[in-house]
LODRENLUM-735292 format. One record per residue (C-alpha): x, y, z; residue number from 1; chain. Coordinates in Angstrom, 1 decimal. Each point is the difference from the previous one (the first is absolute). Layout:
+--------+--------+--------+------+--------+
:      u :      v :      w : nufi : markol :
+--------+--------+--------+------+--------+
:      X :      Y :      Z :  NUM :      A :
...
+--------+--------+--------+------+--------+
//
This chain:
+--------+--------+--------+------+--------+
:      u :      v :      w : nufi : markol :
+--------+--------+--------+------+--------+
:    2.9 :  -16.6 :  -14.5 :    1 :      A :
:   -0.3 :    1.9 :   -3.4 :    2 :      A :
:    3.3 :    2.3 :    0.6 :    3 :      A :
:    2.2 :   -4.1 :   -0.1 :    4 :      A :
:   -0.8 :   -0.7 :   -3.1 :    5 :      A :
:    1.6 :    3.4 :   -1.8 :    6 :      A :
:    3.1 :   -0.2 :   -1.7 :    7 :      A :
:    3.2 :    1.1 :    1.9 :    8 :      A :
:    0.6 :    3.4 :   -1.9 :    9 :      A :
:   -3.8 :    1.0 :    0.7 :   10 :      A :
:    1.1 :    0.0 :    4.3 :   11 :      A :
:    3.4 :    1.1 :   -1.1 :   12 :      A :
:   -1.6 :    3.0 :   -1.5 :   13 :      A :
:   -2.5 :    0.8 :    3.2 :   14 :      A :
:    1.1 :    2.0 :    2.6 :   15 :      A :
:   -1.9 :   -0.6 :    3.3 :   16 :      A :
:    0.2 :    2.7 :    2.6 :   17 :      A :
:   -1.0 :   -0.4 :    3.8 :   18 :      A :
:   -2.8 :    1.8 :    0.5 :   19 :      A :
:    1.0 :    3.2 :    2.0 :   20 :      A :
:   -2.6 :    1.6 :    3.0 :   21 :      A :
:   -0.3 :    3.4 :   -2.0 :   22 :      A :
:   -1.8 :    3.3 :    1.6 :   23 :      A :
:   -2.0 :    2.4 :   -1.8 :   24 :      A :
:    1.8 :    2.9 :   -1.9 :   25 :      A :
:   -2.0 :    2.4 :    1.6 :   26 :      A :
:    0.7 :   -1.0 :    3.2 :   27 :      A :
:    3.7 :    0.6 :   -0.8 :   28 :      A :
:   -0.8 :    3.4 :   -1.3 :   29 :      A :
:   -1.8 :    0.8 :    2.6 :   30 :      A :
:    3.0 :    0.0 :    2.3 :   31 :      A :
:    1.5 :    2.5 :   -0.9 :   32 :      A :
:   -3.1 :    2.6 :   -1.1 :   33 :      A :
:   -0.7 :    3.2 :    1.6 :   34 :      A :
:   -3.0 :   -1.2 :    2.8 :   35 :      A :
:   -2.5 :    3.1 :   -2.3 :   36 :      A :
:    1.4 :   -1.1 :   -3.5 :   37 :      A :
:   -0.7 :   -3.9 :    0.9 :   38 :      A :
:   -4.3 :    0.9 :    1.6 :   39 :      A :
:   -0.4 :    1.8 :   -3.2 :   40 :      A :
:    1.1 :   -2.8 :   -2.0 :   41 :      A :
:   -1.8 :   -2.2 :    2.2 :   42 :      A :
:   -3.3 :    2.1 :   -0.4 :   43 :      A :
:   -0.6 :    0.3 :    3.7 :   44 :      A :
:    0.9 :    2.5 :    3.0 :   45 :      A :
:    1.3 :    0.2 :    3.7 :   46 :      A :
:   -3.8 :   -0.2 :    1.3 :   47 :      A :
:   -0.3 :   -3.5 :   -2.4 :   48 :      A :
:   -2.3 :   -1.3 :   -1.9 :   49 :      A :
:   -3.9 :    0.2 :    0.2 :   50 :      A :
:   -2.4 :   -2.6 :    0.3 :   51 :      A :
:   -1.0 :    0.0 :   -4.2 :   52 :      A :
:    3.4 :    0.2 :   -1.2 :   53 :      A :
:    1.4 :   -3.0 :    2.5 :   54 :      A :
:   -3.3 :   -2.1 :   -1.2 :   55 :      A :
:    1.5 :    0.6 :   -4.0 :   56 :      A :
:    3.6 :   -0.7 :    0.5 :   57 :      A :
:   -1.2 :   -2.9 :    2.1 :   58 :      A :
:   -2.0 :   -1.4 :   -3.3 :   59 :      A :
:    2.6 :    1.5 :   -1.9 :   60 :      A :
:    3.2 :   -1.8 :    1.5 :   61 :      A :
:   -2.0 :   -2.4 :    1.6 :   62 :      A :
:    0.4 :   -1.2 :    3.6 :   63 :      A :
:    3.8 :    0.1 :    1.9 :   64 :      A :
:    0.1 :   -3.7 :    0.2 :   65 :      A :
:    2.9 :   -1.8 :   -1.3 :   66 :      A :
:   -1.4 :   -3.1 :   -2.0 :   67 :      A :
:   -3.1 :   -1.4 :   -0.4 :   68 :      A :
:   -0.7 :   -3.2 :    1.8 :   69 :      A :
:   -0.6 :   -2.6 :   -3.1 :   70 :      A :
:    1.2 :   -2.9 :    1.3 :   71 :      A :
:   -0.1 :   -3.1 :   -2.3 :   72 :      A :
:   -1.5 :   -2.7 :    1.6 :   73 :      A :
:    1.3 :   -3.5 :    1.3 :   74 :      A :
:   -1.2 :   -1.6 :   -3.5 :   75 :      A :
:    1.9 :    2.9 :   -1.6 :   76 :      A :
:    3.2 :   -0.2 :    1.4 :   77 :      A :
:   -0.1 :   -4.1 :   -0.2 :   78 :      A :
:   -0.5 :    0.6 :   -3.5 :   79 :      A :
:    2.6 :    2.0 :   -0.6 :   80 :      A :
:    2.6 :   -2.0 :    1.7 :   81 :      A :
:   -1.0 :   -3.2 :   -1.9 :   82 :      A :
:    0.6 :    1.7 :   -3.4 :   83 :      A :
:    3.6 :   -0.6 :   -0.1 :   84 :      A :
:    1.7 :   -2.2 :   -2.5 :   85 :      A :
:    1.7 :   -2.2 :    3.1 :   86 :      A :
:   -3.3 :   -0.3 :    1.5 :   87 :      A :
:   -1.3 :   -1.1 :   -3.3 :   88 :      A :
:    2.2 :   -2.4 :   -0.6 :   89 :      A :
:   -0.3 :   -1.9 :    3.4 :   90 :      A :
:   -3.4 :    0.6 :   -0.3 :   91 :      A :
:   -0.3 :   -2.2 :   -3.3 :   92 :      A :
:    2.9 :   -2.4 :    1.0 :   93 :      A :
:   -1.9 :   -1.0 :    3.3 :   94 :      A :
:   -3.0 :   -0.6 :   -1.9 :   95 :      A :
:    1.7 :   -2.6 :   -2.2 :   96 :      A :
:    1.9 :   -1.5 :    2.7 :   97 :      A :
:   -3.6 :   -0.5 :    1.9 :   98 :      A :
:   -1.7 :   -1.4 :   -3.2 :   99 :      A :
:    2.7 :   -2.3 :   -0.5 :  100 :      A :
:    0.3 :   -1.5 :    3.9 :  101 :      A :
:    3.2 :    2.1 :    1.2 :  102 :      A :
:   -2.0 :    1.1 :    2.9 :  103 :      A :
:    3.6 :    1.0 :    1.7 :  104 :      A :
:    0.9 :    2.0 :   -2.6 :  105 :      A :
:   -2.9 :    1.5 :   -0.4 :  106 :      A :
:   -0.2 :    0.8 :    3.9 :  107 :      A :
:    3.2 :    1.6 :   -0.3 :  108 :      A :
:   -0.6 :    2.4 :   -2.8 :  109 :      A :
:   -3.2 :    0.6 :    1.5 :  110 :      A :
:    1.9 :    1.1 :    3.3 :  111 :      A :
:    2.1 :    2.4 :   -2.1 :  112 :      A :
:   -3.0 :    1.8 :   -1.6 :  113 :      A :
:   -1.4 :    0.5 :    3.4 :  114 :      A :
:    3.2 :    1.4 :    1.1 :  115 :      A :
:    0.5 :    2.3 :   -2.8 :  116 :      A :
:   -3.4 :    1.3 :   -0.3 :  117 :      A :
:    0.3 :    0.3 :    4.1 :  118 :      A :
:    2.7 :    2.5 :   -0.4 :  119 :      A :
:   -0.8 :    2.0 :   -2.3 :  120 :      A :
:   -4.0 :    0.7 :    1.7 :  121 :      A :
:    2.7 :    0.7 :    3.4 :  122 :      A :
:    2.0 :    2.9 :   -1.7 :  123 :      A :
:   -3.5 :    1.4 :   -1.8 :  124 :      A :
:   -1.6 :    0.0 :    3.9 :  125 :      A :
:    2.9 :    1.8 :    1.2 :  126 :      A :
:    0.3 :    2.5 :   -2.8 :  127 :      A :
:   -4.4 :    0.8 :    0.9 :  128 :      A :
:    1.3 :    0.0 :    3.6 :  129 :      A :
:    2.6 :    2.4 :   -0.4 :  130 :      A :
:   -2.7 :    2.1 :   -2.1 :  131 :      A :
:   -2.3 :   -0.2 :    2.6 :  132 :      A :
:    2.5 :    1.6 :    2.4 :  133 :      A :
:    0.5 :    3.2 :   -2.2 :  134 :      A :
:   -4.0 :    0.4 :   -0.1 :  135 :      A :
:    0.0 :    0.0 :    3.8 :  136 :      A :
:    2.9 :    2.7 :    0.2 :  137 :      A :
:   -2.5 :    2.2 :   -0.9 :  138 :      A :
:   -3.3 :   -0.8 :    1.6 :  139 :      A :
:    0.0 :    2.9 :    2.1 :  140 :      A :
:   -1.7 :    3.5 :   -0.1 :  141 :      A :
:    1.9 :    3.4 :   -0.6 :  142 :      A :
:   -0.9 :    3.7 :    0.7 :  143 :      A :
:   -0.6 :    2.3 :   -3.2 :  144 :      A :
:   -1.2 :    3.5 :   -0.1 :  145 :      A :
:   -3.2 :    0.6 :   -2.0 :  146 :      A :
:   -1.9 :    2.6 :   -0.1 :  147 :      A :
:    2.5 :    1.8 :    1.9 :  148 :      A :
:   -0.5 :   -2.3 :    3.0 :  149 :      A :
:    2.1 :   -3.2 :    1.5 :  150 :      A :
:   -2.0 :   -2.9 :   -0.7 :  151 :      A :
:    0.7 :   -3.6 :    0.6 :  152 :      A :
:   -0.5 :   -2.4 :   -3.0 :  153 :      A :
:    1.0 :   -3.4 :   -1.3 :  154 :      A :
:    3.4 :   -0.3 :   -1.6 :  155 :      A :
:   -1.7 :   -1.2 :   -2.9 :  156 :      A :
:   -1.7 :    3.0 :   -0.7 :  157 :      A :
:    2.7 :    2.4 :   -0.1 :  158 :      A :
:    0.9 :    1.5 :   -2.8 :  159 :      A :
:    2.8 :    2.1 :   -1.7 :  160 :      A :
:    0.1 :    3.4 :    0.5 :  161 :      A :
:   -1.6 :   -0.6 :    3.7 :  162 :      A :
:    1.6 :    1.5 :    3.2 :  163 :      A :
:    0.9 :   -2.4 :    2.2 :  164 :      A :
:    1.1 :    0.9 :    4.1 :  165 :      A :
:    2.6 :   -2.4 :    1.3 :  166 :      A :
:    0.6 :   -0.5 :    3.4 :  167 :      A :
:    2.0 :   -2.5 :    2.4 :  168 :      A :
:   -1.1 :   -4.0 :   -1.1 :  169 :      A :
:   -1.9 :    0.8 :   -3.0 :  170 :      A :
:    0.5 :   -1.8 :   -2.8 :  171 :      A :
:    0.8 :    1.9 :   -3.4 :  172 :      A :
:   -3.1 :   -0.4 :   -2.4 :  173 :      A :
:    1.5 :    0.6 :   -3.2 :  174 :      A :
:    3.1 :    0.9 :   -1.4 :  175 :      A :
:    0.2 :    3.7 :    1.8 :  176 :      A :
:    2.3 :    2.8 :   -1.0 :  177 :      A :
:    0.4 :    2.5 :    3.8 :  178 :      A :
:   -0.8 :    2.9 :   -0.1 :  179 :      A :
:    0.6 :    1.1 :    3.5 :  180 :      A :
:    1.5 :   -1.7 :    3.0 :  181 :      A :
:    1.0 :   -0.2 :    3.4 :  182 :      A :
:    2.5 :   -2.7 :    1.2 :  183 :      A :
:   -1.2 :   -2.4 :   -2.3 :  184 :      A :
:    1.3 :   -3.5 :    0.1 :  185 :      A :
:   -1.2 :   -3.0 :   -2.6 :  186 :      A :
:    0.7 :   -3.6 :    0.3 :  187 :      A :
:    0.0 :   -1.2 :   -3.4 :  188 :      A :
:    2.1 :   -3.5 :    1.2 :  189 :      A :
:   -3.2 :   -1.9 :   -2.0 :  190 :      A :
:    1.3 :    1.7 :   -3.0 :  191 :      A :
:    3.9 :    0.2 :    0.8 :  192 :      A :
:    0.8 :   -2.3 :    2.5 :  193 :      A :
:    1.0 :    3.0 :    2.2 :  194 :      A :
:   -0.1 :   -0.3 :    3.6 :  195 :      A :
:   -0.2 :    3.4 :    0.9 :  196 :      A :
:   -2.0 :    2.6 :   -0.6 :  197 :      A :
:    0.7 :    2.6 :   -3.0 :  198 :      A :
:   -0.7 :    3.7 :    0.2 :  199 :      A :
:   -2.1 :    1.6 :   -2.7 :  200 :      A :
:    0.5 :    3.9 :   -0.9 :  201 :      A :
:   -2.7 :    2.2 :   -1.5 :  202 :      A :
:    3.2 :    1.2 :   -2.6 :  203 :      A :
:    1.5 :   -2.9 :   -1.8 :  204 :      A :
:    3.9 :   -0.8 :    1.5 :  205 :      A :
:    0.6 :   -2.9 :   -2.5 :  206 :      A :
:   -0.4 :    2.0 :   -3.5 :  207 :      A :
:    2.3 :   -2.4 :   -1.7 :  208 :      A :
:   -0.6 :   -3.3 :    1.3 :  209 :      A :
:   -1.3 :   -2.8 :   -2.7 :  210 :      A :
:   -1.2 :   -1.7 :    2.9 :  211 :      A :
:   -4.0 :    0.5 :    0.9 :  212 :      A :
:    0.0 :   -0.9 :    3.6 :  213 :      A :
:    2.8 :    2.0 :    0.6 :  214 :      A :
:   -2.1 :    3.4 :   -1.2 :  215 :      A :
:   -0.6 :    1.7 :    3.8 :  216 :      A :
:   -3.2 :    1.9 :   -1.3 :  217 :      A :
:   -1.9 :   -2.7 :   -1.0 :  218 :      A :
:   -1.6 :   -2.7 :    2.4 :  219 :      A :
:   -1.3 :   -3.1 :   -1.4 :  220 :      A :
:   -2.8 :   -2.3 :    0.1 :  221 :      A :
:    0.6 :   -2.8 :    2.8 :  222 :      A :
:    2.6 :    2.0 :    1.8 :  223 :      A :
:   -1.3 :    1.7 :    3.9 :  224 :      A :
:    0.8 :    2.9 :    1.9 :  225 :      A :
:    2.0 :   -0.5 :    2.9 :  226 :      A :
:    0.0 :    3.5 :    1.3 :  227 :      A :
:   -0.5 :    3.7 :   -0.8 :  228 :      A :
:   -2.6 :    1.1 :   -2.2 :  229 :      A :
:   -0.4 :    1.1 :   -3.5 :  230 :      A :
:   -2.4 :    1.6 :   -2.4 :  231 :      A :
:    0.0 :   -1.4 :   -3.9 :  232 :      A :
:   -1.5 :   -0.5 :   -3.5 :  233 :      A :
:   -1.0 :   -3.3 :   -1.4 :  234 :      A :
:    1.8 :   -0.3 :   -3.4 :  235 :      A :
:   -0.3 :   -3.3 :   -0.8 :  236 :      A :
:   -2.5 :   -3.3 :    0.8 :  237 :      A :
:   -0.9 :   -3.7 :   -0.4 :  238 :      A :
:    1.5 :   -1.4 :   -2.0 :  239 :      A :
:    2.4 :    3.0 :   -1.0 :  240 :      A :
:    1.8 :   -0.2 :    2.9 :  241 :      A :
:    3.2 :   -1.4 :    1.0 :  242 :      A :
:   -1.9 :   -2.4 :    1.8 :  243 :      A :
:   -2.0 :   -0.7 :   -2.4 :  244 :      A :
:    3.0 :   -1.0 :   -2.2 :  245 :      A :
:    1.0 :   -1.9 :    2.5 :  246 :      A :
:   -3.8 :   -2.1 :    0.3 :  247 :      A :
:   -0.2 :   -0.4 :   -3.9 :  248 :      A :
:    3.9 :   -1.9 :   -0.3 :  249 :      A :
:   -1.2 :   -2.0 :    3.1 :  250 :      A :
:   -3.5 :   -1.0 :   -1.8 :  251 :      A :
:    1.3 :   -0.5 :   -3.8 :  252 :      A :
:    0.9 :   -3.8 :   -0.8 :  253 :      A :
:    3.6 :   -0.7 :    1.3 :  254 :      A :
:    2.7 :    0.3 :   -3.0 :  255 :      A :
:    0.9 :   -3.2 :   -1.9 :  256 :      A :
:    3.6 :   -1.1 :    1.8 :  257 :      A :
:    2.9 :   -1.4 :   -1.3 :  258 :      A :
:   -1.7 :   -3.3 :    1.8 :  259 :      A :
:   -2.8 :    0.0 :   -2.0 :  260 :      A :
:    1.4 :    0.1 :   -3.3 :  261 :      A :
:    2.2 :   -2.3 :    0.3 :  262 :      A :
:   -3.0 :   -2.1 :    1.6 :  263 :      A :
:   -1.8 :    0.7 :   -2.8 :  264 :      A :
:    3.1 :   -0.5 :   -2.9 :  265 :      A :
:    0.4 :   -3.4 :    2.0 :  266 :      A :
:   -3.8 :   -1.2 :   -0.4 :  267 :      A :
:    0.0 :    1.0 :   -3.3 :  268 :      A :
:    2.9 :   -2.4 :   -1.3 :  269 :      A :
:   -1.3 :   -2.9 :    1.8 :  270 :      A :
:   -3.7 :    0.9 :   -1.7 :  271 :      A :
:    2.3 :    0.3 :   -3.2 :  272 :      A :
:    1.9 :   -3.6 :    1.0 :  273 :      A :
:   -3.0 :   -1.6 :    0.8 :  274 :      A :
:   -1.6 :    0.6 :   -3.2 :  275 :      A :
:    3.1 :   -1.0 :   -2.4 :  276 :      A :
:    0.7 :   -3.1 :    2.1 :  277 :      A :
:   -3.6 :   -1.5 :    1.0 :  278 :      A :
:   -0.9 :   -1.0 :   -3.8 :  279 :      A :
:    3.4 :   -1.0 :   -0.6 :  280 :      A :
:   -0.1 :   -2.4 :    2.5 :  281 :      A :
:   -3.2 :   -0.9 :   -0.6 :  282 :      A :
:    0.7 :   -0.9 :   -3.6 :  283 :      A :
:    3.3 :   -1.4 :    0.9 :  284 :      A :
:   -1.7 :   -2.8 :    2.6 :  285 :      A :
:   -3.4 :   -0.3 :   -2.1 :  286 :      A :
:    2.0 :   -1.1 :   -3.2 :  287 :      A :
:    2.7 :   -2.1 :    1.7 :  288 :      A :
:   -2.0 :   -2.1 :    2.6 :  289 :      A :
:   -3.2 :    0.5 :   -2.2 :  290 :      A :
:   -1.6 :    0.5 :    3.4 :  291 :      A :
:   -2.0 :    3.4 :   -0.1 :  292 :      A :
:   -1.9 :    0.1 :    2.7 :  293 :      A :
:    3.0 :   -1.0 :    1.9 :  294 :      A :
:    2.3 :    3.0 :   -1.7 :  295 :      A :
:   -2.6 :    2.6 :    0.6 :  296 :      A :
:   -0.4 :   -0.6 :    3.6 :  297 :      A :
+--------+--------+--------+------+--------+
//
């Protein structure tokens, strides 16, 4: 890997962070806005959107999906995995050992590729699976008001600044600040690990928490009403969710660990050893037995 063969100051002066599930600004700001103060910003109204200006924000934001399925394929992914320096190393080393009639040897470093390369295609299908699962949280249809009218519509089409209705095992379609509400009860356990429900107010009751899933105006993407009903304003979609956060950390390639660098340091001294030792052996046999052929082998 390129990152093993930098000098030690260069990592000592890189500070990795752990990527961190962040949720849009304005969906924090919206907490805590007067419910007239945050439609105007919003450039829509209590009897929604209509039809045209759904259609632009819809081309403009694009559709409320949280990734786009681009899965590399099987060649990809077995690519990938074999361009490591280990890999390469075995790779070359059971080569030789098959030119040369260590068939055993060969076999075994053969079996270690397989392995490695194995693993790693196992965590990439988990990490498309677990992908795959976020897509399907939200494969479900949600009720907007257009035109002044409730209308039924996939969750990929909604929009910010739509109206949404809410009502007893419907699943939030965006991230949703309330703007009115009866009894209204959210499981958000996909999110929290909760096990019970949560009640969400129209008026913010957490005004100082740091925490985004502790905010009790604001329903998120994923999460489902357990009871009571409720009346909101799409703020945020896609992507822009907290969901969405959530779908892009799950999707991006997993963090080099601690493992792998010192996989990689590792490979890179015995690349570094076999290359300083090889000719001198080499030379040392070829000039003191004379026999060259022998020596190389």
């Amino acid at each position: 890997m390129p990152t093993a063969v930098l000098p030690k100051h260069v990592f000592a002066a890189i500070h990795r962070e752990k990527p961190q599930i962040q949720v849009s600004q304005g969906v924090v700001e919206a907490a805590t806005m007067d419910a007239a103060a945050l439609l105007d910003r919003l450039a829509t109204r209590a009897s929604g959107l209509t039809a045209e200006e759904a259609s632009g924000r819809l081309a403009q934001h694009g559709p409320n999906v949280l990734a786009k399925d681009q899965r590399p394929g099987i060649a990809h992914l077995i690519w990938r995995a074999a361009i490591n320096p280990l890999v390469v190393l075995l790779t070359v080393l059971a080569c030789i050992s098959f030119a040369t009639g260590d068939v055993r040897a060969g076999f075994v470093m053969a079996l270690m590729i397989v392995l490695g390369v194995g693993l790693k295609l196992v965590q990439e299908a988990r990490a498309d699976s677990a992908a795959a699962k976020l897509r399907a949280m939200i494969s479900v249809t949600a009720t907007v008001i257009r035109d002044g009218q409730p209308l039924e519509v996939p969750v990929s089409r909604v929009v910010p600044g739509d109206i949404v209705q809410l009502a007893a095992g419907d699943m939030i379609p965006a991230d949703v600040r309330i703007l009115a509400a009866k009894d209204l009860f959210v499981t958000q356990g996909s999110l929290t690990g909760e096990s019970f429900p949560v009640e969400k107010f129209e008026v913010e009751k957490n005004t100082k928490s740091m925490v985004p899933v502790e905010l009790t105006s604001i329903a998120f993407l994923g999460t489902s009403v357990e009871s009571g009903s409720a009346t909101g304003v799409v703020v945020a979609t896609g992507g822009a969710t907290y969901l969405g956060s959530m779908a892009q950390l799950v999707t991006q390639p997993q963090a080099e660990t601690a493992f792998d660098k010192g996989i990689a340091q590792f490979t890179w001294l015995m690349l570094q050893f076999v290359l300083v030792m090889v000719p001198l052996v080499f030379l040392i046999n070829g000039f003191t037995k004379g026999n060259w052929s022998g020596a190389f082998f």
